[in-house]
Phi, psi and omega in degrees: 000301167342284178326302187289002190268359188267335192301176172292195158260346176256356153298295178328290204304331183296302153335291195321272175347294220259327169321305177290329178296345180264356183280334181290307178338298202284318168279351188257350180264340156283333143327285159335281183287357185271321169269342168308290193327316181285335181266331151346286164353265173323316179294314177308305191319315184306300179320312171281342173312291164304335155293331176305317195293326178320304185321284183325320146339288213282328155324286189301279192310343160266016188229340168281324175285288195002285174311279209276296171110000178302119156338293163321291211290357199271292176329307167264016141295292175331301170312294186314309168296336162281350162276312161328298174302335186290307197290276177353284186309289180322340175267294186323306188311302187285003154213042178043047240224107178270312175276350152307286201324304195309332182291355175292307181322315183282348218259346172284311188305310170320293194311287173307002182260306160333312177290293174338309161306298191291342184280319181308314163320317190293293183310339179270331176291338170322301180290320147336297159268340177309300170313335177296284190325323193271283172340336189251333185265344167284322151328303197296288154344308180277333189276322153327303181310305195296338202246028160275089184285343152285010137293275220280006169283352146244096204325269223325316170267329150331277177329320168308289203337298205290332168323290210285338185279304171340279152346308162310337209246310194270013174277301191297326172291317164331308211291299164295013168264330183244091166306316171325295195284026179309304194279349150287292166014292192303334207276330186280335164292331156282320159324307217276274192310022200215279203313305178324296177314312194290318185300319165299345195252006214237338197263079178299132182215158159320229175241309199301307206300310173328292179310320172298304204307306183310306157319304169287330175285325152291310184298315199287294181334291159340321207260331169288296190335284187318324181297300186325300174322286234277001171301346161261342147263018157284275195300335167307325183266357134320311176312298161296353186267311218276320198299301176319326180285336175260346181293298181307277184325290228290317192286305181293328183310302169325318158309290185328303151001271178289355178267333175275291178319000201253296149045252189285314199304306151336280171306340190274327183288330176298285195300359151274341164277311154342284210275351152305333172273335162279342188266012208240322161284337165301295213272359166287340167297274165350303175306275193347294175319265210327279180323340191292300191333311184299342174268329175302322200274330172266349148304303193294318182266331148321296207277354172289314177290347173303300187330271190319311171289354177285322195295321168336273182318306149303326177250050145086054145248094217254345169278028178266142175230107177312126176216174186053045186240136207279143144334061171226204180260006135291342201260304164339305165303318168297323167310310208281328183288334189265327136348300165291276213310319168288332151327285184324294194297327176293311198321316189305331208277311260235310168321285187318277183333304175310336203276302203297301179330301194274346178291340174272345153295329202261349175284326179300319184310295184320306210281314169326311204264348190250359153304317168281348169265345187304286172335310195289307185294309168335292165310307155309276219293335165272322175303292179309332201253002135337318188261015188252308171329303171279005142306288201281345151297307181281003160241021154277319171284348170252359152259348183292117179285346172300141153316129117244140151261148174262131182236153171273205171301348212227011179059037173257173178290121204256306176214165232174134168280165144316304199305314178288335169296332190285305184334279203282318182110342208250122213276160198307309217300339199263005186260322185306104186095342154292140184278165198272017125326315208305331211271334181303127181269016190017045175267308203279121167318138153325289189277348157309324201264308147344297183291347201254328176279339183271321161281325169306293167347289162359257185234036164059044180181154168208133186232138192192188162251157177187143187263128162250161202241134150294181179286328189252037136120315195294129162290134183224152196232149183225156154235142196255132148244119153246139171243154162270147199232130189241158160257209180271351157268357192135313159342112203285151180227325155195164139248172203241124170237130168253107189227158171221118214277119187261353204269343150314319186298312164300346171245013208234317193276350173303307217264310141351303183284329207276294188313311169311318200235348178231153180303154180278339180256316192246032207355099131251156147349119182248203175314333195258287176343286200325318225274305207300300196325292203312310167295309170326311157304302166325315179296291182306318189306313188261010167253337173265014181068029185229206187214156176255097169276129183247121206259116187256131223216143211219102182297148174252123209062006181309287183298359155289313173306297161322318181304316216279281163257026162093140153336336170258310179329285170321339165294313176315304215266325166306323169298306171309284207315322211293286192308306178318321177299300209293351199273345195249000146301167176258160184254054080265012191275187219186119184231085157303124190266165185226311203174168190356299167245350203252123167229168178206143218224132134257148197213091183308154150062047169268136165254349198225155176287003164239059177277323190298321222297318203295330188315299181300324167309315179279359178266332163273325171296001184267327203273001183257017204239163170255158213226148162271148198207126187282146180205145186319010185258322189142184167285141179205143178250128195253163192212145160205167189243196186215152151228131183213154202250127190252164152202144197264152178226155304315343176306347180236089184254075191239158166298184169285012168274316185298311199296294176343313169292306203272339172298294181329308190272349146299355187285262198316316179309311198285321151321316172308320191308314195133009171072158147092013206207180182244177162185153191268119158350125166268121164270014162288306173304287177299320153330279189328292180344288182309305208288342189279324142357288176289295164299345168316299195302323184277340169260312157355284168291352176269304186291342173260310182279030174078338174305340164261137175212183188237166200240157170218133173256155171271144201250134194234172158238151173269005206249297190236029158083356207292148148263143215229346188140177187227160156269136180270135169231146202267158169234161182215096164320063201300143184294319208258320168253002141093211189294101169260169191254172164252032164286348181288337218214300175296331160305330178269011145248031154335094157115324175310105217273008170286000189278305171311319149334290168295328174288342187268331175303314222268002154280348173276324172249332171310277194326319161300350191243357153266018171283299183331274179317334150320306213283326181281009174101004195245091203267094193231134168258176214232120167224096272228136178255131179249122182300163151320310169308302202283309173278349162280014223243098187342127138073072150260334186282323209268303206288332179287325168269004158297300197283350192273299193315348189275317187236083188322311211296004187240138182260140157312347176296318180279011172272143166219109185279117167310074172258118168343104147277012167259010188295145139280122183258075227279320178223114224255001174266340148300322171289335184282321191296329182295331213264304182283330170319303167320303189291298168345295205256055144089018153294118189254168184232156158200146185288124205223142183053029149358099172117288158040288219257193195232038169216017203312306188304337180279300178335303188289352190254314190259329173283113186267079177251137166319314165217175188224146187262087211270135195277187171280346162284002185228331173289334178297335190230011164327320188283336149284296193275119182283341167300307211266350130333309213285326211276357162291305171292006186277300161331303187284322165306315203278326191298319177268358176296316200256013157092038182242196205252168188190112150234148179251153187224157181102023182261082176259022162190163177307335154345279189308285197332296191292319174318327166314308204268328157345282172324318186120023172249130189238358182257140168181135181251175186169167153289304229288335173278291172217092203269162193297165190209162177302152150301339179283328175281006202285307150345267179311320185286318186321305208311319247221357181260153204233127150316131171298169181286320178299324150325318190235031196271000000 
């Protein structure tokens, strides 16, 4: 700045200028860049657009294979979703959309769930005709039976047969004509078959009849199976169709979601290019202002200082001289002026002397004259300024906006301002001599006035507020000062009262608080109100013993409606919904708007816990009624419904933030439900939730400090007493509860990824503990059980062949993995490729707990596992229950059609063992055998096992 103050003025001014042209320069590239930004925007916006429709789209052609089952129509889903995705991708990358992204997942899970649909369709239209097919070869059969004539010598049970085979046939047309009615169906087909099976058995026939007989009795069996199958892939492909359908909400709700989000974004980019434009225009404003000041201040002040010295010079100072002015065409000026002035000043000296000569004659004079004037001035000068005093008191009481009254001693009105006639209304002539009661607003207590006189008393003032009455009637609120006017002995003489009408003020902090506790579109209570009740509420819930509910309540179609006729509509029909909800309340319940469509409901003075329930009822029939709601159109009349989510105090014994959080997610359920309805906090629940929680953290911690370890059972052949392996089962050594097994402990990271943690310790200590036993002469294979998480789980094959490569002395072969056929397998061609990985570097498999689950034949079709595990629910009561018989013989059937291996497990007496073998099954582990044991006894028992003798007899 210095440097620039050296310039010229017309160099300054030249500046000034290109300053500001670059300030325009600078608001017109923020413009620019600011409106590029918004039109991104818009464009991402078209781009969600065009994905809803892609949804929608994709919609309609899955509700279409649905109807049809076509091949085509499967086809143009699959296109539509890959297009959907294409678009997906292409927008989020290209405007960096993270939450657009989050939509892939889902829009893969809809695929796969899809691919899931069509297998499931398949299988049921299979099973579908295959019963048709079995049906049509028992008829044939049957018309055989009829052309046999040792089958037809004892009617009485023929007849039953065919009775019984009919029924069987029209149980099976029912069911599929009626899905409803399934699980009686099932019940009457296996009765029909059981009865079938005693009537057959009952018939004496030849060997050919025997074979018919046989031949009907496997088809009708056949034929109960298939009907079973296909009531089970009903409900999957029911299941599946409702996940696609929430798969879909979901995908549009995300839309909606990045679509709102889009918006915002938008407006958030308009009001930042606004305010940039405007904060680009203040300071080009500013410059400007500045610059101006700065030309000014270097215009003005050389000439201002010229002024002065010219003013110098007029009042006789002829050594004042211009300085400090800069080399420009004012500094030029200032030179050519201190040139003159110094002229001026020789002329002067000559000028002086005569002056001094005469000014000492004209002083001699003076002092004569000023003697006779001192006295004369004194006196005027005590008159005036008495009288300027009662000038400026009597135009402070009469211009002063403030009220005064004047009082005597005795409190009448003595004298009144302009001001108190503006105030009170009441004309001076009507006050005079009257007491300041006429002004009483009866607001104020005996004692405030008591009090007000004892401070006069006092301390000779008093200052405070008070309400007072005008002349027509009206209340006003003043702050008020009276002081006491004393004489000289002491003696009160009068008083003074200073007052101000305060009631704008009052009515304005009045208008404040009303902004602080109730909403501005629906005066209801707003969140900060709310908050209070609610503790008031709480207080009262534990001093009288009752209960409170707090209902948290959520219009359902409210944004369509705002999309549709705009935001004041939508203000409109929120105000009606308000008032209508508050008119079905009780006057102490307490209805709060939070924010946009969100209202909270307290609902007081409960004795029972279903006192809530009729309140809330009128509370959903109220926010459901139709409302007339005026719109540029005329009046139309709108409906939208509530979901609202409740929870009870003190039975929900959370504070009020929490209650509010546990109403809110009772909310979302009753949206889930289907809208339109309430639903109750479960605390039960939520409970359950914390505690599984809480043990999560407690197997964590366990698992790091070492506390699991494993046990083994041993696996055999009956045939020939050989041992074949052991199985590892994990344990958890608890400090406090001693040995848990693991139903105790493993459910609860079901799904969890510390359940890939524990399955990787517990393969990890199998191989290790059989290198021990390598290294003690002792070669055993081993077979380890893996959850579902875990093996569908990215480089699960890679990370398994890390662990086999840590213990080189073990061939992989003697590894064997157990996967749960009740596992859920979401993708079972993923799970199958990991599964030949595995096998690639000598791991073998097997389906553990077999018949369990509710895909066994696809697992067995699609899984390349090696032997099958018959669970132990079905060996154990084989021997009583004949159902659990067959599905042993089923098993074992189905193990050799598909060439694979079969072991049973759950062989607890010598029994189970010969029945087994009876059948054909000779591997099996069980108590009857062994119960798991530390690895260190595992050895010594190898020593010491001896085969029952009925096994190997």
């Amino acid at each position: 700045m210095r440097l620039f103050s050296q310039f010229k003025l017309r160099e300054k001014i030249g500046s000034s200028f290109g300053v500001l042209i670059a300030m325009l320069m600078v608001n017109a590239m923020v413009v620019g860049v600011g409106t590029y930004a918004i039109v991104e925007q818009v464009s991402h916006k078209q781009n969600v657009g065009q994905i809803f429709t892609e949804i929608d789209k994709v919609r309609l052609l899955v509700s279409r294979y649905v109807n049809s089952l076509s091949r085509a129509s499967a086809q143009q889903v699959f296109l539509g979703l890959d297009a959907t995705r294409k678009k997906i991708s292409a927008t989020s990358q290209g405007m960096n959309d993270e939450q657009l992204r989050s939509m892939l997942p889902l829009l893969d899970d809809f695929k796969l769930n899809f691919q899931k649909y069509m297998v499931e369709a398949d299988q049921k239209s299979a099973l579908e005709s295959r019963a048709a097919m079995l049906g049509q070869r028992m008829s044939v059969h049957l018309d055989e039976a009829h052309k046999t004539p040792n089958l037809r010598q004892d009617h009485q049970a023929f007849d039953a047969m065919q009775t019984q085979l009919l029924a069987l046939q029209w149980a099976g047309q029912s069911m599929q004509s009626d899905p409803r009615q399934a699980s009686a169906q099932l019940r009457n087909i296996t009765q029909a078959l059981t009865d079938l099976r005693q009537s057959s058995n009952r018939i004496q026939a030849s060997q050919d009849g025997q074979r018919l007989l046989f031949r009907i009795l496997r088809d009708a069996s056949d034929y109960a199976t298939s009907l079973d199958s296909y009531v089970r892939f009903q409900d999957l492909n029911t299941q599946t169709e409702q996940r696609l359908t929430d798969i879909s909400d979901a995908l549009q709700d995300s839309n909606q979601r990045v679509s709102q989000s889009v918006d915002q974004a938008i407006r958030s980019q308009i009001s930042l290019v606004i305010g940039l434009m405007v904060l680009m225009f203040l300071l080009t404003l500013i410059c400007a202002v500045a610059l101006s000041k700065y030309l000014t201040r270097e215009i003005l002040r050389p000439i201002r200082a010229l002024v002065g010295v010219t003013h110098d010079i007029a009042q006789g100072n002829l050594q004042a001289r211009a300085s400090g002015v800069v080399d420009d065409e004012i500094g030029e000026l200032a030179g050519s002026f201190n040139n003159m002035t110094q002229s001026l000043l020789d002329k002067n000296q000559a000028l002086l002397l005569a002056q001094q000569e005469l000014e000492q004659r004209v002083h001699e004079r003076t002092l004569q004259l000023a003697g006779l004037n001192e006295s004369l001035t004194l006196e005027i000068s005590e008159r005036k300024l008495a009288q300027e005093n009662l000038q400026l008191a009597a135009s402070v009481f009469t211009h002063a906006r403030e009220g005064i009254m004047i009082t005597d001693a005795a409190a009448n009105i003595v004298e009144v301002n302009e001001a108190f006639t503006r105030i009170t209304g009441y004309a001076r002539a009507e006050v005079i001599g009257e007491n300041p009661r006429i002004l009483k607003s009866n607001r104020q207590t005996p004692a405030y006035y008591a009090a007000m006189w004892k401070a006069l008393a006092e301390k000779d003032h008093w200052y405070g507020e008070a309400w007072n009455q005008r002349k027509n009637g009206e209340i006003y609120a003043e702050m008020l000062t009276i002081s006491v006017v004393r004489n000289a002995q002491g003696q009160a003489q009068h008083y003074v009262a200073l007052f101000s009408d305060i009631t704008p003020m009052k009515e304005h902090q009045q208008q404040l608080e009303n902004i602080a506790h109730f909403d501005a579109l629906t005066q209801l209570p707003n969140r900060l109100l709310l908050a209070d009740r609610l503790q008031l509420a709480m207080l009262q819930c534990q001093r009288r013993q009752n209960l409170f509910a707090v209902a948290y309540l959520d219009l359902d179609g409210f944004k369509i409606i705002n999309d549709t006729y705009g935001h004041d509509v939508g203000d409109e029909l929120l105000v009606a919904l308000s008032h209508s909800m508050k008119s079905v309340l009780r006057e102490g319940d307490t209805l709060a708007r939070i924010g946009g469509d969100e209202f909270v409901v307290v609902l007081v003075d409960l004795n029972h816990f279903s006192d809530h329930e009729p309140l809330l009822e009128r509370l959903l029939q109220a926010a459901c009624s139709p409302m007339l709601v005026q719109t540029a159109a005329g009046g139309v009349s709108m409906q939208v419904s509530a979901s609202i989510g409740v929870t009870l105090y003190p039975q929900d014994n959370s504070d009020a933030d929490l209650l509010m959080r546990h109403a809110d997610q009772a909310m979302y359920a009753a949206k889930q439900a289907g809208k339109n309805r309430y639903r109750l906090f479960d605390v039960a629940h939520d409970t359950a939730i914390k505690i599984r929680m809480e043990s999560l953290e407690h197997i964590v911690m366990a698992l790091n400090r070492g506390e699991f370890l494993l046990h083994y059972q041993p696996k055999v052949n009956l045939a020939n007493s050989m041992i074949t392996g052991a199985e590892a089962l994990i344990r958890w050594q608890h400090p406090e509860r001693g040995l848990l097994f693991p139903d105790s402990f493993l459910p609860a990271v079901e799904g969890h990824p510390v359940s890939i943690a524990i399955g990787e310790w517990v393969i990890a200590n199998a191989l290790a503990q059989m290198r021990t036993w390598q290294a003690q002469g002792l070669s055993l294979s081993v077979s380890v059980n893996i959850g579902g998480r875990q093996l569908q789980q990215e480089g699960f094959a890679a990370r398994l062949g890390e662990l086999l490569s840590d213990c080189p002395e073990i061939s992989p072969q003697q590894l064997q993995l157990e996967v749960l056929e009740s596992s859920a397998l979401e993708d079972l061609a993923k799970v199958s490729a990991a599964m030949i990985a595995c096998q690639s570097l000598g791991v073998s498999f097997a389906l553990d707990d077999f018949g369990t689950g509710y895909s066994s034949l696809t697992y067995l079709r699609r899984l390349p596992a090696g032997t099958l595990k018959i669970d132990q629910s079905f060996v154990r009561d084989m021997r009583e229950d004949p159902n659990d018989l067959a599905i042993v013989n089923g098993v074992i059937g189905l193990a050799k059609a598909f060439d694979r291996k079969v072991i049973a497990e759950g062989v607890e007496t010598a029994a189970h063992g010969q029945l087994l073998l009876s059948m054909g099954c000779v591997l099996a582990q069980g108590y009857g055998i062994a119960r798991p044991m530390p690895a260190g006894s595992l050895p010594g028992w190898i020593s010491s096992w001896h085969a029952q003798a009925v096994w190997t007899a």
